[in-house]
C-alpha atoms as one frame of an Amber mdcrd trajectory, in Angstrom:
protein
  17.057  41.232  19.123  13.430  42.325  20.257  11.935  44.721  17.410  10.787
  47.428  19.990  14.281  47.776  21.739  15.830  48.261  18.393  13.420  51.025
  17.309  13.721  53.003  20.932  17.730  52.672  20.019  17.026  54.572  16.997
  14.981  57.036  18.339  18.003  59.705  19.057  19.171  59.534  15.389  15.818
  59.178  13.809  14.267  62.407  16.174  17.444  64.442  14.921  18.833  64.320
  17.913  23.054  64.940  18.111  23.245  63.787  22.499  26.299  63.674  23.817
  24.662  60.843  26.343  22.447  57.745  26.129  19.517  57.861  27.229  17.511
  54.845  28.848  15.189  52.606  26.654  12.489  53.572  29.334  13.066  57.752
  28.770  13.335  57.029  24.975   9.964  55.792  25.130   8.650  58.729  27.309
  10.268  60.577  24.746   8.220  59.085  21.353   4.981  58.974  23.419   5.256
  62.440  24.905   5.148  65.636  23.215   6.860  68.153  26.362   9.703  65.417
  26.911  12.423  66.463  25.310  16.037  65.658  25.303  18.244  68.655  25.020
  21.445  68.605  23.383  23.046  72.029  23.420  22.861  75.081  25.342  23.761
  78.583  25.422  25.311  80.889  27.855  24.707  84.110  26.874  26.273  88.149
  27.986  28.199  86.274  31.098  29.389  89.492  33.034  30.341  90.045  36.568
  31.902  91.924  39.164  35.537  91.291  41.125  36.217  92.439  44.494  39.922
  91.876  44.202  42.462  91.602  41.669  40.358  90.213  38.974  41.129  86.587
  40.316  38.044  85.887  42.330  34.323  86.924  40.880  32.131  88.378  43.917
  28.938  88.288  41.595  27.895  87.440  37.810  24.852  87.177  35.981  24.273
  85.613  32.680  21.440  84.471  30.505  20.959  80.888  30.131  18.965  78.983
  26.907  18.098  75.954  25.676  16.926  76.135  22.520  15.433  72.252  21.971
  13.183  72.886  25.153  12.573  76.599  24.317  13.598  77.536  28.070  15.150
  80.775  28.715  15.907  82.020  32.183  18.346  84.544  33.768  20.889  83.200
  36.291  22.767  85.425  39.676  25.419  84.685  41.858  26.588  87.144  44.512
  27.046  87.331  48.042  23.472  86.228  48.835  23.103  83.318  46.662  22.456
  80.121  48.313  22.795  76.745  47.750  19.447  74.525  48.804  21.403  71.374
  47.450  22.247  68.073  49.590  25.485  68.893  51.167  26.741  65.457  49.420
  27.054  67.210  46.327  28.716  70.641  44.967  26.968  73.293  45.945  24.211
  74.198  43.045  22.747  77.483  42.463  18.821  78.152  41.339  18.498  80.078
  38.343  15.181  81.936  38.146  13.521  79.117  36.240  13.603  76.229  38.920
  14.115  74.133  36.279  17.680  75.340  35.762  20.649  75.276  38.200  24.304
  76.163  37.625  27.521  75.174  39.747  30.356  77.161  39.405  34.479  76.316
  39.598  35.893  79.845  40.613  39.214  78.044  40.613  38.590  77.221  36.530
  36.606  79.180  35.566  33.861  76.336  34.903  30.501  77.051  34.622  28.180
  73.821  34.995  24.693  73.764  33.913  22.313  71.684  34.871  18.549  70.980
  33.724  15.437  69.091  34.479  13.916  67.687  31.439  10.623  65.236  31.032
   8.452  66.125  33.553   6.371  63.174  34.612   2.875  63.856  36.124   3.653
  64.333  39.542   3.559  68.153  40.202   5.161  70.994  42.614   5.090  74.798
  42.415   8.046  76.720  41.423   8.989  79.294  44.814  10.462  81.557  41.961
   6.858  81.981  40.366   3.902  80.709  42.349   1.394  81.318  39.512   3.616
  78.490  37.534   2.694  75.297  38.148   5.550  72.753  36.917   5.507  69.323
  36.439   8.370  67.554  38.633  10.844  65.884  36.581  12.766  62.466  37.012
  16.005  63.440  34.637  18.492  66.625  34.549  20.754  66.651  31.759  24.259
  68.417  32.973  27.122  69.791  31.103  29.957  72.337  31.522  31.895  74.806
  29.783  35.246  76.758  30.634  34.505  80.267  30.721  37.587  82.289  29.328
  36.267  85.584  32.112  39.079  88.872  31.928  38.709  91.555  34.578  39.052
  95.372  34.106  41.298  96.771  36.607  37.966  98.685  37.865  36.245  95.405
  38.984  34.517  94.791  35.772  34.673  91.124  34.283  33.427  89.360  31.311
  33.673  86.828  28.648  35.757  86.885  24.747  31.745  86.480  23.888  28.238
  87.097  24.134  27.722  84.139  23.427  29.380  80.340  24.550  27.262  77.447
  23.356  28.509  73.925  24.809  26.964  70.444  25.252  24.716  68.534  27.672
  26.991  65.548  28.345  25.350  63.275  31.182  21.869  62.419  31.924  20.723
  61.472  35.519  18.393  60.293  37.570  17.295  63.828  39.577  19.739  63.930
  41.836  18.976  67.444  43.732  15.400  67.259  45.033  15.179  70.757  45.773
  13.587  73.131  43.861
């Protein structure tokens, strides 16, 4: 076994680093030689509340704060009636968050909330629509995960969460797979 594939192995364990996927020898070594790459592990959803048109079984708009704390991103997420999906219609529709970094998909039907994040930028760059005085660096990887969302309704219309705060995993990294911003 070559000495430099064994040490990029190690890298997850030896950076402190709990992933719940594996990354590439190739992004491993991004990771060691670059100090803005870096591979998230957990992530927060936090004061998930929303609004229900109906009998509490369908949400008609939420908004919740979403954070990463290994990348040190924060950014505040809306769905309603206007929200639009820019994704590939190959894939489940994905919703911007105001960072463009950041996109969520959401199961109504499960109440599942996927996240999903850009991570590693490379040196290629784009400007974010959402800000353009923020120039970010386009990104080759997004790290997804999901978490089930335990959301009660108020017979007024008013839904939320058990919580304030749900923390779950980043379970699959990716090749960027939604080239929109």
């Amino acid at each position: 076994m070559r000495l430099d594939v064994f040490l990029l192995a190690s890298l997850p364990s030896a950076l402190g680093m709990q992933l719940a996927y594996s990354p590439p020898p190739a992004l491993m070594a991004k990771v060691a030689a670059q100090d803005d790459c870096v591979l998230p592990g957990t992530y927060e959803v936090r004061d998930f509340a929303g609004k229900s048109n109906d009998t509490g079984s369908t949400l008609a708009s939420f908004d919740f704060k979403f954070v990463d704390p290994a990348t040190k991103l924060e950014t505040s997420c809306h769905f309603n009636e206007t929200s639009v999906s820019g994704s590939p219609s190959a894939l489940a529709p994905r919703y911007p968050c105001e960072h463009g970094e950041v996109k969520f998909i959401w199961e109504a039907d499960k109440t599942k909330l996927w996240m999903i994040e850009r991570v590693c930028p490379g040196p290629d760059g784009y400007d974010d629509p959402f800000n353009p005085a923020t120039y970010l660096q386009k990104a080759d990887f997004e790290v997804s995960g999901s978490l089930l969302l335990p959301v009660t309704c108020a017979p007024e219309g008013s839904c939320g969460t058990n919580s304030t705060l749900h923390t779950s995993k980043f379970t699959s990294l990716q090749p960027v797979r939604d080239p929109t911003i």
